[in-house]
C-alpha positions, 0 to 999 in steps of 0.5 A, spaced: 066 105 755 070 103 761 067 097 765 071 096 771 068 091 776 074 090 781 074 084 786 073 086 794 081 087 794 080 093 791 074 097 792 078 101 797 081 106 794 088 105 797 089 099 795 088 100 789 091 106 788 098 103 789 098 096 788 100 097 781 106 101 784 108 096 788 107 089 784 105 091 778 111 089 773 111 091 765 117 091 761 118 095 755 124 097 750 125 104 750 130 108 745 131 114 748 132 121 744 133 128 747 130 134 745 133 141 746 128 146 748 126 153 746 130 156 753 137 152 753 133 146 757 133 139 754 127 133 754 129 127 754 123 122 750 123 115 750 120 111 743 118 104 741 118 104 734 113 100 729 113 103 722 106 106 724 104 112 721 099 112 728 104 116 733 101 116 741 105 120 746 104 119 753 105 125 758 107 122 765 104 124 773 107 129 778 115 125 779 113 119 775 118 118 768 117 113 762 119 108 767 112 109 771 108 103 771 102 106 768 106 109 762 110 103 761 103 098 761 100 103 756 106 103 751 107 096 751 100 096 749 100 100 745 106 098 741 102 091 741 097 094 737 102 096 732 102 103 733 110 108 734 109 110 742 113 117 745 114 115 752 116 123 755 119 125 760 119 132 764 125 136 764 128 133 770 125 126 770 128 122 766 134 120 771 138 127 769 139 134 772 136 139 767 140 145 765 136 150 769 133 151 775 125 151 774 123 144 771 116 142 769 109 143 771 101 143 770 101 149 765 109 148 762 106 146 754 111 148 750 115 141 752 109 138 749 107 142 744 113 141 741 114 134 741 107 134 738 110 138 732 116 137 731 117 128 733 110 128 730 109 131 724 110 126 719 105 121 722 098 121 719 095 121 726 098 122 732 093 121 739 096 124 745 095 121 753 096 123 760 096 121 767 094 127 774 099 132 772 100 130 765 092 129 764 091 136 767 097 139 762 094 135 756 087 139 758 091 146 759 094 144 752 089 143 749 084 149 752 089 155 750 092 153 745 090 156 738 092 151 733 094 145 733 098 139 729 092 137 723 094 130 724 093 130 732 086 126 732 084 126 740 087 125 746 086 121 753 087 124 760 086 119 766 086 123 774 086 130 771 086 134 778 082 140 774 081 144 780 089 143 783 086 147 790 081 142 790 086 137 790 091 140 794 086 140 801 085 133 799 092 131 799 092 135 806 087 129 809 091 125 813 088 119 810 093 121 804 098 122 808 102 117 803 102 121 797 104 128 800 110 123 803 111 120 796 111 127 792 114 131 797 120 126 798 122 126 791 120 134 790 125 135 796 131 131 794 130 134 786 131 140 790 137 139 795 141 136 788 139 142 784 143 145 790 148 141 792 151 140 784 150 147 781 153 153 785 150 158 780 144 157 783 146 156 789 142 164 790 137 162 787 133 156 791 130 158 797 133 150 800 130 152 807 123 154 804 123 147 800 126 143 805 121 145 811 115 144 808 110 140 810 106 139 804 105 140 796 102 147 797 108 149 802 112 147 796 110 150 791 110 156 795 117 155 796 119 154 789 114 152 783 110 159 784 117 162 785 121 160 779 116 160 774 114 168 775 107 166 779 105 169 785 106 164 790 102 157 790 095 160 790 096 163 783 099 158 780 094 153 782 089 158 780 092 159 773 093 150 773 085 150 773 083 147 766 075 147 769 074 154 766 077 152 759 074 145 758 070 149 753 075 151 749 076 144 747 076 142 740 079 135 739 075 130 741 077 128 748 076 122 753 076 124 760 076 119 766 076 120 773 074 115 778 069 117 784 074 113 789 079 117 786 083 119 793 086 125 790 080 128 787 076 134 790 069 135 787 070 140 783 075 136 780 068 133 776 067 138 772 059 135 769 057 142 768 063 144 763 063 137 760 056 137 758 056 143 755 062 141 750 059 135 744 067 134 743 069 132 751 067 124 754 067 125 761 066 118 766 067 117 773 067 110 774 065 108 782 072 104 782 079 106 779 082 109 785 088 115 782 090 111 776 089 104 779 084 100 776 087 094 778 087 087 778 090 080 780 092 079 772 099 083 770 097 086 764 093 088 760 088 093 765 081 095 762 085 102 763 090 100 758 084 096 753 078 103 754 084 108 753 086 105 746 079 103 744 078 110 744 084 112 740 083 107 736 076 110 735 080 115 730 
């Protein structure tokens, strides 16, 4: 479905990669509504609204938000379509503190489970898309659970890290220096605020373990696997893994990972597993970068244009 034939510029993988982060600019409005949550917490979910009864619902990457670049060029696509758009935001995402110490991660499904059931129950189709970690949390959703929504139709994921060891050796490659710096940065400073502004949790946090890590898996150590009852990184990344239960899919699925893709490790292509399961599309286009598939003209990508052509499919 995706054919993407990109100009010189951004056949490497770098370049495109950041180049939307950077000059891309796409404006949406957003009517912004907060959740509470089953354990005391709150999301916040930002909509664009049409009088559809077709509902997409967009799941953000590791420290993106609503305003993302990719988030907000798929909304305004999809909204120009005609179609209700929930942008959400993870706990902690949305420009203010959650309540509890722990925040989100690649496994945390209820969030989306229950924006899926209670903000989507009265549309006729729902189709839900996501981006790196919100791809992979997609496919964890999608892979555990028993039931689902009867109206939710399929789902897209773009960039799933389905092996998140394979991807966390990728991220320690010093071509990748970037992104480890990026994520870290943010990830640190979530963290030093959640300690500077709550003296409750002041016992808690592990600050020095957060602050001296060198790379992603130092920091989950340090806190992801500590504050959401994993073992420590290696167990979470273990319990992340969406390979093993890809065979469990039964809503038709779109899965699109680039060859480039500098965060993917090999065995974040799943072929042997995606072969198996009639419900899953899986293409790896040669060029795209992580969630790049960029190009001189602003908007619309191919990625915003493949994506709803799927959906649309429903």
């Amino acid at each position: 479905m995706l054919d993407y034939k990109p100009k010189y510029l951004f056949k490497n993988r770098h370049i495109n990669t950041c180049f939307p982060t950077i000059f891309r600019k796409v404006e949406v409005s957003y009517q912004r509504e907060r959740i509470e949550t089953y354990d005391g917490d709150f999301i916040d979910i930002d909509w664009i609204k049409n009088k559809s009864n077709s509902l997409v619902v967009l799941c953000h990457g590791l420290e993106g938000s609503s305003n993302s670049k990719y988030i907000k060029a798929h909304a305004k696509y999809f909204s120009e379509q005609g179609w209700d758009v929930i942008a959400i935001n993870y706990r902690g995402c949305s420009g203010e503190d959650n309540r509890k110490v722990y925040s989100y991660n690649s496994i945390l499904t209820d969030d989306l489970k229950l924006v899926l059931e209670d903000k989507g129950k009265d549309y006729k189709k729902i189709a839900v898309v996501g981006f790196s970690l919100g791809a992979n949390l997609i496919l964890k959703y999608l892979g555990c659970e028993k039931t689902f929504p009867k109206n939710l139709m399929c789902a897209v994921t773009v960039s799933p890290p389905c092996d998140f060891i394979s991807s966390s050796i990728q991220l320690k490659k010093i071509g990748n220096i970037i992104y480890k710096l990026k994520f870290l940065i943010k990830l640190k400073k979530k963290i030093k605020e959640k300690y500077d502004n709550n003296l409750d949790y002041r016992d808690k946090i592990d600050l020095q373990g957060v602050l001296k890590a060198k790379n992603l898996e130092e920091f989950d150590e340090a806190f992801t696997g500590k504050y959401f009852g994993f073992k420590g990184a290696k167990d979470y990344y273990e319990k992340a893994n969406t390979v093993n239960t890809l065979k469990n899919i039964i809503i038709p699925t779109y899965i699109i990972t680039p060859l480039d893709d500098p965060i993917m490790g090999k065995e974040c292509y799943p072929y042997k597993e995606v072969n198996k399961n009639k419900n899953i599309l899986f293409e790896t286009p040669k060029y795209g970068g992580h969630i790049g598939f960029s190009a001189i003209k602003n908007y619309p990508y191919i990625l915003e244009k493949s994506v709803y052509d799927y959906v649309s499919n429903f």
